[in-house]
The first five atom37 places (N, CA, C, CB, O) and aatype in JSON, in Angstrom:
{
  "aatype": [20, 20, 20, 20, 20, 20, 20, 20, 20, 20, 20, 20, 20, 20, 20, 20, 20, 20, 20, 20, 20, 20, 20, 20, 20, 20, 20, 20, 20, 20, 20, 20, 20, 20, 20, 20, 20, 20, 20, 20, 20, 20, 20, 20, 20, 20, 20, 20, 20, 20, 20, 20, 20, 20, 20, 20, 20, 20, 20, 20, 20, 20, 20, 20, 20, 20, 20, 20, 20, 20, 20, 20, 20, 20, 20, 20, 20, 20, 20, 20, 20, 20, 20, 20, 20, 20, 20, 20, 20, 20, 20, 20, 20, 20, 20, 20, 20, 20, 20, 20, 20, 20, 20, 20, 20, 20, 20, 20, 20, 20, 20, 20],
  "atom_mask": [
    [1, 1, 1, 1, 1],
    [1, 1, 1, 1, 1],
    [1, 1, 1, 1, 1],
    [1, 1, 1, 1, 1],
    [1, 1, 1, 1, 1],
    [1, 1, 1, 1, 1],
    [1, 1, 1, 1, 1],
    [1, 1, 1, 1, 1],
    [1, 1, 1, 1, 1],
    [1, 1, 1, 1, 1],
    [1, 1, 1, 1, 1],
    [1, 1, 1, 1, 1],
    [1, 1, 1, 1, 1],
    [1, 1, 1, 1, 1],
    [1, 1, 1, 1, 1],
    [1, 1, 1, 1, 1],
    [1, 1, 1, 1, 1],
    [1, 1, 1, 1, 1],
    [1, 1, 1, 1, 1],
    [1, 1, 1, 1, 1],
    [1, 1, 1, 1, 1],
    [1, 1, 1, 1, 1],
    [1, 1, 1, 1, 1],
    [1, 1, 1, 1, 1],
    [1, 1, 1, 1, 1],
    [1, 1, 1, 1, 1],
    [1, 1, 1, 1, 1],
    [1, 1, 1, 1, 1],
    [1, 1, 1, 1, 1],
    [1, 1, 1, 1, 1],
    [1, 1, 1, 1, 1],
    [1, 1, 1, 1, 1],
    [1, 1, 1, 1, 1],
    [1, 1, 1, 1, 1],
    [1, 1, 1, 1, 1],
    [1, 1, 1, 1, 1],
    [1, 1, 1, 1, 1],
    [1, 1, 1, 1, 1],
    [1, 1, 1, 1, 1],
    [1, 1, 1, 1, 1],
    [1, 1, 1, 1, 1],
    [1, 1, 1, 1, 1],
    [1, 1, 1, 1, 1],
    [1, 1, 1, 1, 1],
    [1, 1, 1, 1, 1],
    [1, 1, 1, 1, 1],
    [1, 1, 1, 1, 1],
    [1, 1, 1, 1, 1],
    [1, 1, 1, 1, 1],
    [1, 1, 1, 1, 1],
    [1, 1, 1, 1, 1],
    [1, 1, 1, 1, 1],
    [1, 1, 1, 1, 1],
    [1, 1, 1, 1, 1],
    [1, 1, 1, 1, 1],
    [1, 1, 1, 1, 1],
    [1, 1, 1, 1, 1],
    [1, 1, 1, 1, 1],
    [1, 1, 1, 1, 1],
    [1, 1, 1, 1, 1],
    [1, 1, 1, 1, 1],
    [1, 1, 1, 1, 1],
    [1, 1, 1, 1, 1],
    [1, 1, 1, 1, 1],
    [1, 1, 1, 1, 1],
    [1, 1, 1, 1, 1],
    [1, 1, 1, 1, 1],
    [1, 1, 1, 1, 1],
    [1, 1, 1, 1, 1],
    [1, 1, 1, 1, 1],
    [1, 1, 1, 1, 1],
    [1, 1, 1, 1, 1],
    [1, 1, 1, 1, 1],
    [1, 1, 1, 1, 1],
    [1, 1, 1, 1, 1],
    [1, 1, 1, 1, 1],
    [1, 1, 1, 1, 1],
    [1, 1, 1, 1, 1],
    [1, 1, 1, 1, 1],
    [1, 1, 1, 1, 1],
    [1, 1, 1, 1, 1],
    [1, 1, 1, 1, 1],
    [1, 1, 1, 1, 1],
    [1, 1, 1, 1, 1],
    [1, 1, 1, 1, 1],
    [1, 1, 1, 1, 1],
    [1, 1, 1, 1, 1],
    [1, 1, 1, 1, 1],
    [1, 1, 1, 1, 1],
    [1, 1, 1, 1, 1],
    [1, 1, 1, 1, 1],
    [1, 1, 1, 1, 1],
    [1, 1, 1, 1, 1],
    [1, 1, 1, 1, 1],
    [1, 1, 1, 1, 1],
    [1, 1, 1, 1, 1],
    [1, 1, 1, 1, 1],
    [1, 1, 1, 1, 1],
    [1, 1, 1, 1, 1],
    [1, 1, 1, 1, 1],
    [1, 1, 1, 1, 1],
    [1, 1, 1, 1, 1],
    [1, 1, 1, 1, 1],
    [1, 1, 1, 1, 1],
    [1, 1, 1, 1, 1],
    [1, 1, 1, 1, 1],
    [1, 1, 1, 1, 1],
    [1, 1, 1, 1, 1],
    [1, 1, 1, 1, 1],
    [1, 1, 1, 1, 1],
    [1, 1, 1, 1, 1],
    [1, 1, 1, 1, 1]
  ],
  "atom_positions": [
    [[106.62, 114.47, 152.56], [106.83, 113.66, 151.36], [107.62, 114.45, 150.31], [105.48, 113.18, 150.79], [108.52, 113.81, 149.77]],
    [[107.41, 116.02, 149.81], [107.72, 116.26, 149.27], [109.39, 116.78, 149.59], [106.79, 116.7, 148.92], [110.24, 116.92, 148.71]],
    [[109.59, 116.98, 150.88], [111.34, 117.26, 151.03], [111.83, 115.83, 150.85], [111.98, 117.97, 152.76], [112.76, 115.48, 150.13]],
    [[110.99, 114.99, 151.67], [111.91, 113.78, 151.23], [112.37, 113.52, 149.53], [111.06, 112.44, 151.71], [113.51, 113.14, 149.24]],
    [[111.62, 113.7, 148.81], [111.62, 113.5, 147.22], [112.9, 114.64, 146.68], [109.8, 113.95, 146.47], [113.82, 114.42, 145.88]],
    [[112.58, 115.87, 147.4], [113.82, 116.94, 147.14], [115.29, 116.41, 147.45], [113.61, 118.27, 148.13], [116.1, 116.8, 146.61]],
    [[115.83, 115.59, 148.51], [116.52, 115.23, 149.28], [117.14, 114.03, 148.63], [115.9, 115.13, 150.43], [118.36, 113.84, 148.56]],
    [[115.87, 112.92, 147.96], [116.76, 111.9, 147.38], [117.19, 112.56, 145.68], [115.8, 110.23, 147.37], [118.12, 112.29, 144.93]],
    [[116.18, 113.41, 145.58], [117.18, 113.75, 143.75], [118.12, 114.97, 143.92], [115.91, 114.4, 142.08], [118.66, 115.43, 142.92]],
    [[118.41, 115.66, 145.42], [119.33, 116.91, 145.07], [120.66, 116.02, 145.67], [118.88, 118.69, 145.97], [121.64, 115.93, 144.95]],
    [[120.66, 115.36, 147.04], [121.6, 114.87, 147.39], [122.13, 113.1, 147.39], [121.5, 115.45, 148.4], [123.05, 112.63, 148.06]],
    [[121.3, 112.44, 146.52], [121.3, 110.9, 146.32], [122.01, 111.22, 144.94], [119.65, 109.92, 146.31], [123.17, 111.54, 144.7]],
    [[120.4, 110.96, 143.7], [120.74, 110.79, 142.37], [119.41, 111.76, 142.13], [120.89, 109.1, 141.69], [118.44, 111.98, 142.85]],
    [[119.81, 112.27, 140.72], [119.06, 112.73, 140.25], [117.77, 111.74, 139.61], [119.77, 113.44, 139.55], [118.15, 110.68, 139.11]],
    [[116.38, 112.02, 139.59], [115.53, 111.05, 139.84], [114.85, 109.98, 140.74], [115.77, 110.74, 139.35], [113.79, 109.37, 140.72]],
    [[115.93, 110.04, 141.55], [115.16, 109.11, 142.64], [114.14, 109.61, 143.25], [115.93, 108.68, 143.71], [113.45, 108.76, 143.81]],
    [[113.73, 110.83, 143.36], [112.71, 111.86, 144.1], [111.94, 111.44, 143.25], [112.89, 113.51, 144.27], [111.16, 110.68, 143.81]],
    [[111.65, 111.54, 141.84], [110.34, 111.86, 141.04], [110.12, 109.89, 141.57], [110.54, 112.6, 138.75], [108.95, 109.53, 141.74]],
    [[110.94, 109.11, 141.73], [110.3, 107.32, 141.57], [109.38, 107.65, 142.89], [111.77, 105.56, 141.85], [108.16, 107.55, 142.94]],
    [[110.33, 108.09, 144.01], [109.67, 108.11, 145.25], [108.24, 109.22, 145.15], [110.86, 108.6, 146.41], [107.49, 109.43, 146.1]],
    [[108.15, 109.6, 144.32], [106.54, 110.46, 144.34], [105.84, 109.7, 143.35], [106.49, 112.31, 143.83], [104.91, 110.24, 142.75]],
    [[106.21, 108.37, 143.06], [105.3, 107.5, 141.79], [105.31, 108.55, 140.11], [103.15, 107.34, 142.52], [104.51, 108.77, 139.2]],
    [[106.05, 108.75, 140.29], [106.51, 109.45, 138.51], [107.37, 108.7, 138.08], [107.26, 111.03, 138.3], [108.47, 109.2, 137.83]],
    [[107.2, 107.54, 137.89], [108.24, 106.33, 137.21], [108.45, 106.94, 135.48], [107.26, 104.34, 137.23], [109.6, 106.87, 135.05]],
    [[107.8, 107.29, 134.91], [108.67, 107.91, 133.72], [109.52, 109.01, 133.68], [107.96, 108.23, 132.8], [110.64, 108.63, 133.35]],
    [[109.49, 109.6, 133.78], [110.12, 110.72, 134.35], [111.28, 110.91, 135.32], [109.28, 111.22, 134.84], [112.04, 111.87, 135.35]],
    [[111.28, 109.35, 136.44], [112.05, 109.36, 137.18], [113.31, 108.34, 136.61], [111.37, 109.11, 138.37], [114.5, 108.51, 136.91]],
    [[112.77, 107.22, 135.69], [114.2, 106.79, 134.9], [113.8, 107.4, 133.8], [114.67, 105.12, 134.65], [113.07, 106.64, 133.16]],
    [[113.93, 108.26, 133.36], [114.07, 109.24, 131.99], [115.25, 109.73, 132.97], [112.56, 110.55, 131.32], [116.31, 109.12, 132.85]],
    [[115.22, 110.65, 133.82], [116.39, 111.24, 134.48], [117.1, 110.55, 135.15], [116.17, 112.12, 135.22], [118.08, 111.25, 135.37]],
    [[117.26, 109.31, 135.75], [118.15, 108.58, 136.27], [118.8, 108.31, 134.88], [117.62, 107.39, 137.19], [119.87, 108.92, 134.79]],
    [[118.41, 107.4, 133.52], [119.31, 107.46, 132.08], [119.98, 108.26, 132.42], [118.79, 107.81, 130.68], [121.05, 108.04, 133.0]],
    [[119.39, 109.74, 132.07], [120.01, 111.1, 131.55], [121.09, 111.42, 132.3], [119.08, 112.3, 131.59], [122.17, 111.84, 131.86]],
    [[120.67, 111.13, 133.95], [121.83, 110.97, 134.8], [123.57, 110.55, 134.27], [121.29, 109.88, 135.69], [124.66, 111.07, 134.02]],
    [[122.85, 109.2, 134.31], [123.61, 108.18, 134.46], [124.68, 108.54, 132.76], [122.48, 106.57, 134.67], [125.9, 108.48, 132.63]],
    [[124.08, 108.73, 132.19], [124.72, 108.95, 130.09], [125.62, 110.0, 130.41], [123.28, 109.72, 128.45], [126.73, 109.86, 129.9]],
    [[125.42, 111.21, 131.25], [126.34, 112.62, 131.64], [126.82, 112.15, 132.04], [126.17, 113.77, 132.3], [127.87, 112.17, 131.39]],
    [[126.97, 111.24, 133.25], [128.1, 110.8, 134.55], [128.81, 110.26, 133.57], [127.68, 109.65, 135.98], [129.87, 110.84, 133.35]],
    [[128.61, 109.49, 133.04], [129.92, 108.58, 132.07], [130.65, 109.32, 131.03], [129.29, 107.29, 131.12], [131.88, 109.32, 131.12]],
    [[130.06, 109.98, 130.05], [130.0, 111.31, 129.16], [131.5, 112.4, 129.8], [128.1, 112.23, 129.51], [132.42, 112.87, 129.12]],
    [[131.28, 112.52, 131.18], [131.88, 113.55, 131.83], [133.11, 112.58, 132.22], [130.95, 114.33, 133.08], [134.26, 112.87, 131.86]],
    [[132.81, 111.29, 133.02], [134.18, 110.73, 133.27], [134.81, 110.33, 132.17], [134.2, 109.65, 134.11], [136.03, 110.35, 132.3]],
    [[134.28, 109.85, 130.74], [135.07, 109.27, 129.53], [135.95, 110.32, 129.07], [134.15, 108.79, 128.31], [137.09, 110.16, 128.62]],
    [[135.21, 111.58, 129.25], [135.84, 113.1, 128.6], [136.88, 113.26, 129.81], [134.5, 114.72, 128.45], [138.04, 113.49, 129.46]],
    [[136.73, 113.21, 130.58], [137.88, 113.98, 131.59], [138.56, 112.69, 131.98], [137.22, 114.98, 133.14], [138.48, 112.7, 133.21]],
    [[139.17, 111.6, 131.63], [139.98, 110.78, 131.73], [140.92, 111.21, 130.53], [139.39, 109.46, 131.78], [142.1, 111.55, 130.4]],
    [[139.53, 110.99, 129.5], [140.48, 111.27, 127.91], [141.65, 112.5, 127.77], [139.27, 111.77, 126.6], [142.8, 112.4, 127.35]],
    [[140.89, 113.77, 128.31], [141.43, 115.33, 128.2], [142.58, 114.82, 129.47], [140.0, 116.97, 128.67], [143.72, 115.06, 129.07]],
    [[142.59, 114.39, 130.42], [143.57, 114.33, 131.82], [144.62, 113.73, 130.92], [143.03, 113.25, 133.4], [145.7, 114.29, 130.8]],
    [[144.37, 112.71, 130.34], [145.39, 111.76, 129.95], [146.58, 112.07, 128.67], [144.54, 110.57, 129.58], [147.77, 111.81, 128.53]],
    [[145.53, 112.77, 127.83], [146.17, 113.58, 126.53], [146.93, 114.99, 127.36], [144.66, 114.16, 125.19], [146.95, 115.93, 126.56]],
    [[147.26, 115.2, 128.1], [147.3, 116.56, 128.55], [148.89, 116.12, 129.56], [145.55, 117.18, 129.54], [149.91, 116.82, 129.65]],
    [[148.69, 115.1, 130.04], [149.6, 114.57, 130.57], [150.47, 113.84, 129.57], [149.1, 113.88, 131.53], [151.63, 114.25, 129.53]],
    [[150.16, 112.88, 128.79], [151.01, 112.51, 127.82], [151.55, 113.6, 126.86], [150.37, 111.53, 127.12], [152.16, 112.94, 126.03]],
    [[151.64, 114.62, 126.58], [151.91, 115.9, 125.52], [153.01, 116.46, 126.6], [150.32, 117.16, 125.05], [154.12, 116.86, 126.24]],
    [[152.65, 116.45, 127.7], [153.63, 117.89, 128.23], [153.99, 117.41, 129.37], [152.9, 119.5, 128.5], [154.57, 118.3, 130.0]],
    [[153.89, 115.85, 130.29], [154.63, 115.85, 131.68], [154.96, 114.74, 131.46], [153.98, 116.1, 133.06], [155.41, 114.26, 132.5]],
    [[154.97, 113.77, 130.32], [154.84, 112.42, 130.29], [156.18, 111.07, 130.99], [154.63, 112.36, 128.73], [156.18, 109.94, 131.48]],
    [[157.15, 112.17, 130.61], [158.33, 111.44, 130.77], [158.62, 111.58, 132.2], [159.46, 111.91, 129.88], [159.5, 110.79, 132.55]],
    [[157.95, 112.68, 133.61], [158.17, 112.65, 134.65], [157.11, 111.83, 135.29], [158.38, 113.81, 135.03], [156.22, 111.35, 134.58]],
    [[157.16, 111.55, 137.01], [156.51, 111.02, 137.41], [155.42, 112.16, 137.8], [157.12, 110.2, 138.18], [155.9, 113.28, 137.96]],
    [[153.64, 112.02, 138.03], [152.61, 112.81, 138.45], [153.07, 113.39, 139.49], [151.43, 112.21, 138.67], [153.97, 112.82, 140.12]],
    [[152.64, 114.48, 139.87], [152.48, 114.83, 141.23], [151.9, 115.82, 141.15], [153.51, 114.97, 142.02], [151.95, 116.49, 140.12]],
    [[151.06, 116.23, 142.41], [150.16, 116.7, 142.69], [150.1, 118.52, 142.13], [150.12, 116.29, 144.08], [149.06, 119.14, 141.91]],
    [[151.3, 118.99, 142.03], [151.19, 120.23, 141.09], [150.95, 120.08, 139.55], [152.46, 121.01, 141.21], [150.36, 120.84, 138.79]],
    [[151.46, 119.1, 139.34], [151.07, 118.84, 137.63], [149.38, 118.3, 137.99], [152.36, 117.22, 136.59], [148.55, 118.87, 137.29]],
    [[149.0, 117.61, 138.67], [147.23, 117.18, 138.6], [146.67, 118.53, 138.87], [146.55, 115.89, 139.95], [145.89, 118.97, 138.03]],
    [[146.88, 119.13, 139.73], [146.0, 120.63, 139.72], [146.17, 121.54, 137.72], [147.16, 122.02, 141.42], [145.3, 122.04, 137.0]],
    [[147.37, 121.41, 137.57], [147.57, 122.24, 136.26], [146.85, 121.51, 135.17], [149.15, 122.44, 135.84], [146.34, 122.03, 134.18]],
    [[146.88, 120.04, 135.53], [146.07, 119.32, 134.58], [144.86, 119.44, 134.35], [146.1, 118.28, 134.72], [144.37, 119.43, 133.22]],
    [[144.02, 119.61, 135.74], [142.39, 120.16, 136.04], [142.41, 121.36, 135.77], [141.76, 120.09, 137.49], [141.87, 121.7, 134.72]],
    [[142.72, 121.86, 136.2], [143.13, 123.55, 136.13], [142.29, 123.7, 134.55], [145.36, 124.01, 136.07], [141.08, 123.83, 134.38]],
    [[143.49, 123.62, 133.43], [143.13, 123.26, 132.1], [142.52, 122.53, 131.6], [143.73, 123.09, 131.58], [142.53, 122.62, 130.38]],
    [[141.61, 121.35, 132.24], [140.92, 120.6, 131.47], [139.2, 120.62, 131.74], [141.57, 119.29, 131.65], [138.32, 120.15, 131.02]],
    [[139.06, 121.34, 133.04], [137.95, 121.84, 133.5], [137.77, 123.06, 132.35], [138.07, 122.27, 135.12], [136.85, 122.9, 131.55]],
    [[138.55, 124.18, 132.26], [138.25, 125.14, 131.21], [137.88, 124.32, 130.09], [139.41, 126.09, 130.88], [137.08, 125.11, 129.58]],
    [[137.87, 123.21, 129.24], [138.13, 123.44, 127.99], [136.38, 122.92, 127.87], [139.61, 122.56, 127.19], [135.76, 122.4, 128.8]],
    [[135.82, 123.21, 126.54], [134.42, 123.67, 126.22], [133.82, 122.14, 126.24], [134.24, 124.63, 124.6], [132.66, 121.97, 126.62]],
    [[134.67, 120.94, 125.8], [134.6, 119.42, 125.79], [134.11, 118.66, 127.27], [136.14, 118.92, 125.4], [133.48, 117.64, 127.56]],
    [[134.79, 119.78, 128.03], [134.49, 118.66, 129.4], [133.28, 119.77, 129.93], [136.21, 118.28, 130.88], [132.24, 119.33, 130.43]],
    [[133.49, 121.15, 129.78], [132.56, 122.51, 130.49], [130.88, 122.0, 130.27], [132.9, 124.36, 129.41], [129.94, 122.01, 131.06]],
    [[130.97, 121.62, 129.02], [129.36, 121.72, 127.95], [128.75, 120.38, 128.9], [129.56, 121.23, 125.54], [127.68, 120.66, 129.44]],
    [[129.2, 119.14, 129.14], [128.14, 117.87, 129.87], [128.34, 118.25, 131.07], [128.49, 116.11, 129.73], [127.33, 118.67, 131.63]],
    [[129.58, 118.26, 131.84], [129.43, 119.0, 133.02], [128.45, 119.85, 133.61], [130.2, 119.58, 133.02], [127.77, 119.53, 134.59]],
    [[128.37, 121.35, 132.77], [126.84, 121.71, 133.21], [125.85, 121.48, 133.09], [126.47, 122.4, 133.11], [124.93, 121.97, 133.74]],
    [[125.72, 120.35, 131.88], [123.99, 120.0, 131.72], [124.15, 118.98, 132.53], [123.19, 119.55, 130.13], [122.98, 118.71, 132.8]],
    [[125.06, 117.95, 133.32], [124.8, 117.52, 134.34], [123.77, 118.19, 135.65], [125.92, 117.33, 134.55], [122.66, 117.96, 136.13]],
    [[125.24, 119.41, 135.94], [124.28, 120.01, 137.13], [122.94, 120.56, 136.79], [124.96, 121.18, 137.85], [121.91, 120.56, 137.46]],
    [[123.2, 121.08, 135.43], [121.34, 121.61, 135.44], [120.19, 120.62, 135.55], [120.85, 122.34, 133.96], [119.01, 120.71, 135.88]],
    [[121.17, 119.42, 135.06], [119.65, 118.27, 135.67], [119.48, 117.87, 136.59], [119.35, 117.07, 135.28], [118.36, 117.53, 136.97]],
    [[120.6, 117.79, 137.32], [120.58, 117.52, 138.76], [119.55, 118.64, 139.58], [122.19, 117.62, 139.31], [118.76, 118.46, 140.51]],
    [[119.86, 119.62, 138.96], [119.06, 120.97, 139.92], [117.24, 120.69, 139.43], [119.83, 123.14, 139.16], [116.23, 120.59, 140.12]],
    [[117.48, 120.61, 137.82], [115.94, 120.3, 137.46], [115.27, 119.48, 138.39], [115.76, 119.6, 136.14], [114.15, 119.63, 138.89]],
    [[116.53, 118.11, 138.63], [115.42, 116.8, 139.23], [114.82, 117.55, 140.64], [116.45, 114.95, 139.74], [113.66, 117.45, 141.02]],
    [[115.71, 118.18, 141.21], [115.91, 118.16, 143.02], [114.41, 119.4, 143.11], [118.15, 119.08, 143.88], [113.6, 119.25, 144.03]],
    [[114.2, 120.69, 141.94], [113.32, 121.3, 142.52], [111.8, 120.78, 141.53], [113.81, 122.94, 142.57], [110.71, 121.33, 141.72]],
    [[111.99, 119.73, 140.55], [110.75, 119.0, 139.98], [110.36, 118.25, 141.24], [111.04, 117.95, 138.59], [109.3, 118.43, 141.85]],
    [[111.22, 117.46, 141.55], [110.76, 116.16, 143.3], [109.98, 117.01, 143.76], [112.14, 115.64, 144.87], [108.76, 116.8, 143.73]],
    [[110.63, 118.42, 144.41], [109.76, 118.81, 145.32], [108.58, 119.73, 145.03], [110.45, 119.3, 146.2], [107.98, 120.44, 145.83]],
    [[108.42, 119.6, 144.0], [107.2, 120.44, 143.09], [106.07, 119.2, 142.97], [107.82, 121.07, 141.21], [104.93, 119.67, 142.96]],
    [[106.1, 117.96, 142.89], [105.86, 117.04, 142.36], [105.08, 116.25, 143.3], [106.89, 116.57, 141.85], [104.09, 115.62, 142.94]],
    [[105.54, 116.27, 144.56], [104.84, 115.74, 145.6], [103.28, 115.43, 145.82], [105.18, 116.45, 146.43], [102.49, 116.16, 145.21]],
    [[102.9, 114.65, 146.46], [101.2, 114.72, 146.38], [101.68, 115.45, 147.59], [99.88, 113.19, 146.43], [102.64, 115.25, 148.34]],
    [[100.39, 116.7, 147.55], [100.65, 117.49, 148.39], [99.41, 117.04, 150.34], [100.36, 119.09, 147.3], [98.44, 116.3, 150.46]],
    [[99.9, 117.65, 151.09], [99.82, 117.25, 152.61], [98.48, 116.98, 152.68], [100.28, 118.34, 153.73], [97.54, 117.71, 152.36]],
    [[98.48, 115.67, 153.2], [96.85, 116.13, 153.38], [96.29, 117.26, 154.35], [96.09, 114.91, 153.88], [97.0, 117.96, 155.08]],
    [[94.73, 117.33, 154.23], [94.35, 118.03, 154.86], [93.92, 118.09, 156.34], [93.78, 118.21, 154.26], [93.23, 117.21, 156.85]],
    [[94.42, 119.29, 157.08], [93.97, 119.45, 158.33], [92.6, 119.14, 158.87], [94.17, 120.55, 158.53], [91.64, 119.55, 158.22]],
    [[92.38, 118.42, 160.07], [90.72, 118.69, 160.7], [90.12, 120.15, 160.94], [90.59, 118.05, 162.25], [88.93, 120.43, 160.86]],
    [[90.86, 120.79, 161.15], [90.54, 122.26, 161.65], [90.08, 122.69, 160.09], [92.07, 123.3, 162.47], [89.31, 123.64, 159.99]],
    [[90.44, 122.14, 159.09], [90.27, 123.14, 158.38], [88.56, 122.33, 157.69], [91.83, 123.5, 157.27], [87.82, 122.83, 156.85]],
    [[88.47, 121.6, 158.1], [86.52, 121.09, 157.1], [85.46, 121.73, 157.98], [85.87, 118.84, 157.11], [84.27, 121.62, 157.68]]
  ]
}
């Protein structure tokens, strides 16, 4: 029970582990929190891609060396860096809370 719970919040979504161990607050508290970064991170890195491209390649057509130089620089900058990692740190929170969280195995016959 409890890898399964690890498994749906490290490699699904963050939170789905804590619903699947019956921690329903906790588990959409972090699916929100999820979900507010994911958008947070794509609104910011459309915005920064787009300003970055309009300033300095605008008048040519994209291609794939200008999109690397574009990421390149827009991954560094502190705007997109700062939700980005509190993404992954919640992602990591959810995946080793799931498996902390578990009702743990029941017990063996051998062992009463």
């Amino acid at each position: 029970m409890r890898f399964k719970a690890f498994l749906l919040s490290a490699f699904v979504f963050p939170g789905l582990g804590q619903l699947y161990n019956q921690d329903r607050k906790k588990g959409v508290v972090l699916v929100l929190l999820a979900n507010l970064l994911v958008a947070l991170v794509l609104l910011v890195g459309v915005m920064l891609f787009s300003q970055e491209y309009t300033a300095v390649y605008y008048p040519r057509p994209l291609t794939r060396e200008m999109v690397r130089a574009i990421l390149s620089d827009m991954v560094s900058r502190p705007l997109f860096l700062v939700p980005f990692c509190l993404l992954i740190g919640l992602w990591a929170f959810a995946a080793v809370d799931a498996a902390r969280g578990g009702a743990p195995p029941p017990p063996s016959p051998e062992a009463s």
